[in-house]
N, C-alpha and C positions, 0 to 999 in steps of 0.2 A: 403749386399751392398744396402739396399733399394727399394724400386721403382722403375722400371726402364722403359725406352720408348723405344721400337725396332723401328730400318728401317731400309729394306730390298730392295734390285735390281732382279729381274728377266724377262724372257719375256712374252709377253702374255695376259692374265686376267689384266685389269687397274681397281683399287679400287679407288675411287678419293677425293686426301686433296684441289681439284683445286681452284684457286681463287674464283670463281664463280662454287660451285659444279651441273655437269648438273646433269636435272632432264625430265621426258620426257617433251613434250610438254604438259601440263593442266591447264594454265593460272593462274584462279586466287583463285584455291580453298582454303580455308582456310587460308584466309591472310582479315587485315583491308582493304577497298578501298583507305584511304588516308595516306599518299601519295603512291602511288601505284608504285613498283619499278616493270620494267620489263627486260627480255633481252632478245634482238630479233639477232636471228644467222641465217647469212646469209653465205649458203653451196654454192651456186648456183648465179651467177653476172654475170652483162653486162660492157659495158665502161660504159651505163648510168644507170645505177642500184641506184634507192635515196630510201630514209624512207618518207613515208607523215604519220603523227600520225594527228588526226582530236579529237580533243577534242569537239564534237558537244556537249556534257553535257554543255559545256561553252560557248558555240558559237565561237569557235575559234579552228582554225586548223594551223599546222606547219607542214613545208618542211626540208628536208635536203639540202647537196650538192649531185651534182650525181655523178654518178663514185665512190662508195663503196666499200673496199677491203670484200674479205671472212673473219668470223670473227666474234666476237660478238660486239654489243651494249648493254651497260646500259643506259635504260631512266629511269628518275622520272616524273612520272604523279601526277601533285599536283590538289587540289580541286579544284584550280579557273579554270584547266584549262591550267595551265602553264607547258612547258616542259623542263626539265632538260640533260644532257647529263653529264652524271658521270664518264666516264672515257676520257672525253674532247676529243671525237674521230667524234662530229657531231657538225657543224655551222647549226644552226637553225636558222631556218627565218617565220615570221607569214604568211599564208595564208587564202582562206576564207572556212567557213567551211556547211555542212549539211548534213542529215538524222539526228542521236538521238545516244546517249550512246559516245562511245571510238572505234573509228577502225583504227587499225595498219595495216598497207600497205607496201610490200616490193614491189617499182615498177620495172621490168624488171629483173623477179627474176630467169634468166640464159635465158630466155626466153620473146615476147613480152608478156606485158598483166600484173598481179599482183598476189602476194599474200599477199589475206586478213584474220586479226583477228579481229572479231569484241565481244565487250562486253555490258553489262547491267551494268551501272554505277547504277541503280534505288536500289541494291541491295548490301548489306555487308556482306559477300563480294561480289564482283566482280562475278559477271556469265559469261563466255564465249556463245557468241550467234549462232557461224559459224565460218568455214573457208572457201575460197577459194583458190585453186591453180591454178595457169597456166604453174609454172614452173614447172622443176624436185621435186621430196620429196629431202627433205633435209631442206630446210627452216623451220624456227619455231620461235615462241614467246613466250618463258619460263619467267612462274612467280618467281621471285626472292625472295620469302618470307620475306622482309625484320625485320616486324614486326610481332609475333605472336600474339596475341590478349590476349591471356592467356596462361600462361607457367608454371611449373614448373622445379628443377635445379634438375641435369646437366643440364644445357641450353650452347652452341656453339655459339660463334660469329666470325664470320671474319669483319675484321675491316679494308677495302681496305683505304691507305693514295696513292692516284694519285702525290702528289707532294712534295716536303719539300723547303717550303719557308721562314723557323726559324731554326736556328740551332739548339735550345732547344726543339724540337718537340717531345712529348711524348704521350702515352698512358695512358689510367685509367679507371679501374672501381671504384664508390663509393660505398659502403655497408652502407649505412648512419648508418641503424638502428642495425648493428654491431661495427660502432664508429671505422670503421677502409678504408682506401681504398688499393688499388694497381693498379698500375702506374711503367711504364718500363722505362728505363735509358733516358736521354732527345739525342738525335740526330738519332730518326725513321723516314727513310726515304721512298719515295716511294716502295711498295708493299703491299701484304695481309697479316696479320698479324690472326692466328686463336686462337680463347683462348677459356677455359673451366670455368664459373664459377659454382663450385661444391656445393654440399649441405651442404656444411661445410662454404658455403661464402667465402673459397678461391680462388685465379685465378691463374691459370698454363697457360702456352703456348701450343700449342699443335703443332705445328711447328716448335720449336725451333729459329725459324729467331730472335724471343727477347725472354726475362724474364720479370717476375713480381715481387717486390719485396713489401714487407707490410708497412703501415705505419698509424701512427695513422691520423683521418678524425680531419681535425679543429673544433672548439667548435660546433661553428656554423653550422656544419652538423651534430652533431651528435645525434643518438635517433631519425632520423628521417624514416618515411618506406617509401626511395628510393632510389633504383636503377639507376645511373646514367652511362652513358659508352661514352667516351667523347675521340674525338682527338685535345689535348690542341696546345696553338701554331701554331692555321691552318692556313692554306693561307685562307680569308674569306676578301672579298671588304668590309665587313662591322665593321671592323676594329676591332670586339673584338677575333678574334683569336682562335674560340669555336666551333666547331661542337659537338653537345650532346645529345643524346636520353635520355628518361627516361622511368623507368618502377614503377608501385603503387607495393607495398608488401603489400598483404594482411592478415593483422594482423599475426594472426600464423597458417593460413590452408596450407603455402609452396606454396602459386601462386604470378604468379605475371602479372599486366594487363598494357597496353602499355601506355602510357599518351603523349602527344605532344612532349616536349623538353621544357626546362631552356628558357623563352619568356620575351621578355618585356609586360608589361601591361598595360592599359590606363593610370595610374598615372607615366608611364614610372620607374618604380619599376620594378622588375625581380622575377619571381617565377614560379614556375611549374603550367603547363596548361593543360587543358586536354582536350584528344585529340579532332582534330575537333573545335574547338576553335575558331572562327575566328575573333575572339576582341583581338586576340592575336599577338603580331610580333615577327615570330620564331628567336631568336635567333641564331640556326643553322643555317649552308650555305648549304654545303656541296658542294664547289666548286671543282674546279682542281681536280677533279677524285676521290673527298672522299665518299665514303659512309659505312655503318654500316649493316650488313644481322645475322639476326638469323637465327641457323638449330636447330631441336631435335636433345639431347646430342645422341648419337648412341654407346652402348658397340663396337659394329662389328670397329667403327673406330679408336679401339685400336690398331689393323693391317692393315693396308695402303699400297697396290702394286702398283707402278708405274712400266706399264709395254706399251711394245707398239709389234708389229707383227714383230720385228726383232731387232737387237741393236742399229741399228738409230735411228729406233722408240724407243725404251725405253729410251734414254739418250736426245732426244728430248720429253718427256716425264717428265723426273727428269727436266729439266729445264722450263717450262709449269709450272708446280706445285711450282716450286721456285721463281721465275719473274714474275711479272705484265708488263703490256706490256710496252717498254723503261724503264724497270727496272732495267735491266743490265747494268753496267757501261762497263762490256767487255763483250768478248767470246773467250773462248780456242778448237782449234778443233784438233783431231788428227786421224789418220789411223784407218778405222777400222777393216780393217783384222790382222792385228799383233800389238804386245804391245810394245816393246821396248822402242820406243822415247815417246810413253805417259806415262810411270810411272812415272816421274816426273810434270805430268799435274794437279794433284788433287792439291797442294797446290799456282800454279799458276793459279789457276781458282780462289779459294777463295781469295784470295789475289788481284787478278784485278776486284773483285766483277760477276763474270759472271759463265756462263754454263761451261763444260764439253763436246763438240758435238763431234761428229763424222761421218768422209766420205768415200768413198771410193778412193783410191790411182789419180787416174785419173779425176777427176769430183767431183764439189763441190753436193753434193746431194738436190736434189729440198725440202726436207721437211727441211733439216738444213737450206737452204734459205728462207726460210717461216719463221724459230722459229726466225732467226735472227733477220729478218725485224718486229718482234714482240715481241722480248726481247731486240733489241737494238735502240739506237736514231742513226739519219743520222751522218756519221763521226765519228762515235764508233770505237776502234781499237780492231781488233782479230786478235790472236795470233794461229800463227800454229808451231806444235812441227816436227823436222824432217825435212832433206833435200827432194832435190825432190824427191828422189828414195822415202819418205816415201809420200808425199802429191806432187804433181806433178805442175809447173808450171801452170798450166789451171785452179789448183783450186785457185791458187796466183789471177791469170787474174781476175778469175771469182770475188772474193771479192774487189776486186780493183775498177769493172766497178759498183758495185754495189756504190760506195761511201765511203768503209771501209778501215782505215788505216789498214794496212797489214805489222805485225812483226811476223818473223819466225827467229827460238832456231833451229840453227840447226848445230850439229860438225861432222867430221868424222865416228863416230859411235855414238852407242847408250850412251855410255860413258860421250863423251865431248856433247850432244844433253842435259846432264844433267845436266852440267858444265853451260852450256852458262843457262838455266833457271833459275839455282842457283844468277849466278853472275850479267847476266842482266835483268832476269825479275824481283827475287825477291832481289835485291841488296845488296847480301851476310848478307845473316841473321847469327845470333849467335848461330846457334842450326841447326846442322845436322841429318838426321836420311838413314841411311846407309842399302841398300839393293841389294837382288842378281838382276844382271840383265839377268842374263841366265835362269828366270823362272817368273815369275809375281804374285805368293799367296802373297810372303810377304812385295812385294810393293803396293801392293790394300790396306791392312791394316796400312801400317805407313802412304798412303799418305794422309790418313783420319787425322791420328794425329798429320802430320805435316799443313798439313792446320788449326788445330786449332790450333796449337803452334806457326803459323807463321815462321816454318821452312823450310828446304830443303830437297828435297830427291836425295841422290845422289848414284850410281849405282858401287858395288862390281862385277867381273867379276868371281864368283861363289867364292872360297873360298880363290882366289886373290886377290889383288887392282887392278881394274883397272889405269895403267898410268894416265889417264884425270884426273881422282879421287883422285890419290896419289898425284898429282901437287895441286889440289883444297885443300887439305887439311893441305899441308903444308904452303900455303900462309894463312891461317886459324888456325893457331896452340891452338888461344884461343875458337875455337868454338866447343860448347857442341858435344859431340859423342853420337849416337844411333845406334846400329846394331838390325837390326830388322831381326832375324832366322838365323840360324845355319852356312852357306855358311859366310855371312856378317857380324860372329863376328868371325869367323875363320881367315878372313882377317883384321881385325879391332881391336886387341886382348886390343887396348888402348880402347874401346869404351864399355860404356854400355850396357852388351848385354840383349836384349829382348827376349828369344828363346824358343820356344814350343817344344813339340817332334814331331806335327805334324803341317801342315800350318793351320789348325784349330785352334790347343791350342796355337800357335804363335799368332793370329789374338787376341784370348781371352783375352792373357798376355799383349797386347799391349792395350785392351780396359780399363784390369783393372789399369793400370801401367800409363797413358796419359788422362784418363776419370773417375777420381775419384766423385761417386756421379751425374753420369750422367743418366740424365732422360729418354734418347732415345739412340737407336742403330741403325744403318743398317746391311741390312744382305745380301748378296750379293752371288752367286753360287763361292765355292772355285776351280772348277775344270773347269774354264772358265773363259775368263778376261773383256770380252767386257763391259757389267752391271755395275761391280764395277766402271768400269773408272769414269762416270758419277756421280753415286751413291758416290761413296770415294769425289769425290770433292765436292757434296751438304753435304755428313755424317759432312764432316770437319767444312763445313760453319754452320752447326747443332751446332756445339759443340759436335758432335755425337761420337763414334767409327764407325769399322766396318766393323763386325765380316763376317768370311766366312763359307759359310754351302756347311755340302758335300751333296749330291743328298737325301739321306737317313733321312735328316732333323740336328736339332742342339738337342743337348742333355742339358735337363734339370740342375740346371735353368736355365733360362733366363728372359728379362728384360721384365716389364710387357704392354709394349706395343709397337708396329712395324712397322716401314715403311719398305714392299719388294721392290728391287730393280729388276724389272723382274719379267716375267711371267713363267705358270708353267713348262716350259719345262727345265729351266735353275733351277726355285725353286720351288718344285712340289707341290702337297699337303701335302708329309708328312712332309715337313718345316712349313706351314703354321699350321698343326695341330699340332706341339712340342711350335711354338711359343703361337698359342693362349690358349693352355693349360697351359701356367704361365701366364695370362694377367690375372689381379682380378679387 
């Protein structure tokens, strides 16, 4: 079968593919000073809680707005002095500035009074000089490494796009001096995008959210030793559309050193500048929330757990690591003590472009109203599965007063709960995938692959039809059949049956059977449903399957790299040791 890329759901232990991957607090070791990216995370606020950054190297200091939510900031600290705001979550304004170097200030941080970071600009890198606190611990200013100085491949990059302001928005690295580039399908829209270029000069995704696909470099770049990695098409005031780093290949030792970006030049000509430059005008913006971060390539990040302290947290978790913030076009929430009316949620989540969440019956949960207010824009609609007996009018109230259009799937039983998401969420697609609803293994697994098939998953009443389901399907007479495990082709004897002997080898046959030449997997606890939910709706939006492991681990082989879904209580070590012993 190839190559393969696991992810997995459990609870617990969190391994992080995050947007911005944290790191502890250590400012600026090992990074260039210009432009210096930082990210200051504030645990701990007031109502007047603002950012003052003092570029005193410049003479010149900047304020924020007050009243800060919790949450991160990205700044760019540029050489003149100048401050940026990368994920367009800070109105900057100039103020006046004094003492010497860089000091970042969180004012009224839970607390009166401040906390400061202060730095040595005099030095490359950047030396951190002090902190002080007033508030709680919690606060920090993490270096963002954006540019490494010198590298060699595997080298990681995540490539945050904040906005899509062209239709044709794409990605690309250039390989000059291989006379080849790679660049992903044009309409990438807001989010993190993580790619690997390997020592072979190819690019993989490593999140699956896009592809890369090869193509030869025009004349004119080619035989050249650079490294380019560029989001084409950007929203950029200065009207050519470019944000682009660039890196020098140095001849054939395998390194590579950071250079400015693609500049105009005094003769207003275009060419590569190097870094620090200042007769140079950068070509790049990097406005509306773009920016570009390197990490060292890391073997360990072959397996990836998204995991959180319980199944709220984990599935607020899988959507964190999938969503940049208003990333989300929706949100799907569903019960989370029983399964019933969510099995059919994984392919109406990717399908409305959004999370998977989960609350409990009575009360919408304070951590899904956080992710919300941070995966969605104001006036977003989410989507709840199940009448009230499954999600209870209080949690309707509750999204309503928040400003969120509120549409709920919801029939009789568990049955017609799947009908109506069939019919009216996803507007009766051509392709069914038929499962029991008196058990939940082998809808965790189709609803992975009906989300990437843009299908339906509709619910057999163990080795019967359910009535809802026999009405849906005969007003459907032309529409593809899938029976996914033993009960739902017993009932469905016209449908393609998919069936394992066990909900293991069911989950497998559906991975190999729907996910031909797939790069990545999730892997999700078989003998518990909460993780999956989540997990199934990002695996789908992956292109992913995904496979269920019983307690004891998965049995060789497997695919050679993993996102868990859940920590180790749900998927222990000896999953994570079966998985990373086929990772090469």
């Amino acid at each position: 079968m190839g190559p393969r890329r696991l992810v997995a759901t459990a609870l617990g232990l969190a391994l992080a593919i995050a947007t911005l991957a944290p790191s502890p607090p250590a400012h600026a070791s090992g990074t260039l000073a210009w432009p210096h990216f930082l990210k200051v995370h504030i645990e701990h606020r007031r109502a007047d809680t603002q950012l003052l950054v003092d570029a005193a190297y410049a003479g010149v200091g900047w304020t924020t707005q007050s009243g800060l939510a919790t949450g991160d900031y990205l700044i760019r600290v540029d050489q003149d002095g100048r401050i940026r705001s990368l994920d367009d979550k800070l109105a900057i304004n100039r103020r006046s500035s004094n003492g010497s170097g860089l000091k970042v200030t969180i004012v009224n941080p839970g607390a009166s009074g401040a906390d400061t970071f202060s730095y040595d600009t005099s030095t490359q890198p950047m030396k951190p000089t002090g902190e002080t606190h007033d508030g709680p611990a919690g606060n920090a200013v993490v270096d963002t490494q954006p540019y490494q100085p010198k590298f060699t491949l595997p080298m990681d990059f995540e490539i945050n796009v904040g906005k899509q302001c062209y239709p044709n928005q794409y990605l690309q690295f250039s390989t000059q001096w291989a006379n080849q580039q790679w660049r992903t399908p044009a309409g990438i829209g807001p989010g993190t995008y993580r790619a690997r270029l390997k020592p072979d000069f190819s690019v993989v995704s490593l999140d699956g959210h896009t592809s890369f696909f090869e193509e030869p470099a025009p004349p004119e770049d080619r035989g050249i030793q650079i490294l380019g990695v560029a989001i084409f098409h950007a929203c950029d005031s200065a009207g050519d559309g470019l944000d682009i780093v660039g890196f020098d290949r140095n001849g054939n030792d395998g390194t590579f050193t950071h250079q400015t970006t693609w500049a105009q030049q005094p003769d207003a000509g275009y060419g590569w500048q190097r870094f620090g430059d200042l007769a140079s005008v950068p070509r790049e913006s990097f406005e509306a929330g773009n920016f570009i971060v390197l990490h060292r390539a890391d073997s360990g990040d072959a397996v990836v757990r998204f995991a959180g302290a319980d199944r709220i947290a984990t599935a607020v978790a899988v959507s964190q690591a999938a969503f940049a913030p208003g990333g989300a076009r929706a949100a799907v929430i569903a019960r989370s003590d029983t399964y019933p009316d969510a099995l059919a949620g994984a392919p109406l989540a990717a399908a409305k472009g959004g999370p998977l969440l989960l609350t409990a019956r009575d009360a919408l949960d304070g951590r899904v109203e956080a992710e919300l207010s941070r995966a969605l824009s104001p006036a977003s609609t989410v989507y709840l599965l199940g009448g009230t007996g499954a999600l209870s009018p209080a949690v309707e109230s509750r999204l309503a007063s928040l400003g969120y259009i509120v549409v709920r799937y919801a029939g009789g039983d568990r049955y017609e709960t799947a009908v109506r998401v069939a019919s009216d969420g996803l507007g009766d697609p051509n392709t069914v995938f038929l499962t029991t609803g008196t058990d939940f293994p082998d809808a965790l697994s189709a609803g992975a692959a009906a989300a990437k098939a843009g299908a339906a998953v509709l619910l057999t009443n163990g080795s019967t039809m359910a009535p809802a389901t026999a009405g849906y399907l005969d007003a459907h007479r032309g529409d593809k059949r899938f029976a996914i495990g033993g009960p739902a082709a017993a009932a469905d004897r016209g449908a393609t049956a998919v069936v394992g002997g066990t909900r293991f080898e069911t989950a497998r046959k559906v991975a190999e059977a729907f996910f031909p030449g797939a790069t990545e997997v999730g892997v999700a606890s078989g003998v518990n449903f909460p993780d999956a939910l989540g997990g199934g709706a990002d695996a789908g939006r992956r292109g992913a399957p995904l496979l269920l492991s019983p307690p004891s681990g998965l049995a060789a082989p497997v695919w050679d790299s993993a996102v868990l879904y859940g920590g180790g209580l749900a998927l222990g070590d000896a999953v994570a040791a079966a998985v990373s012993w086929a990772i090469t």
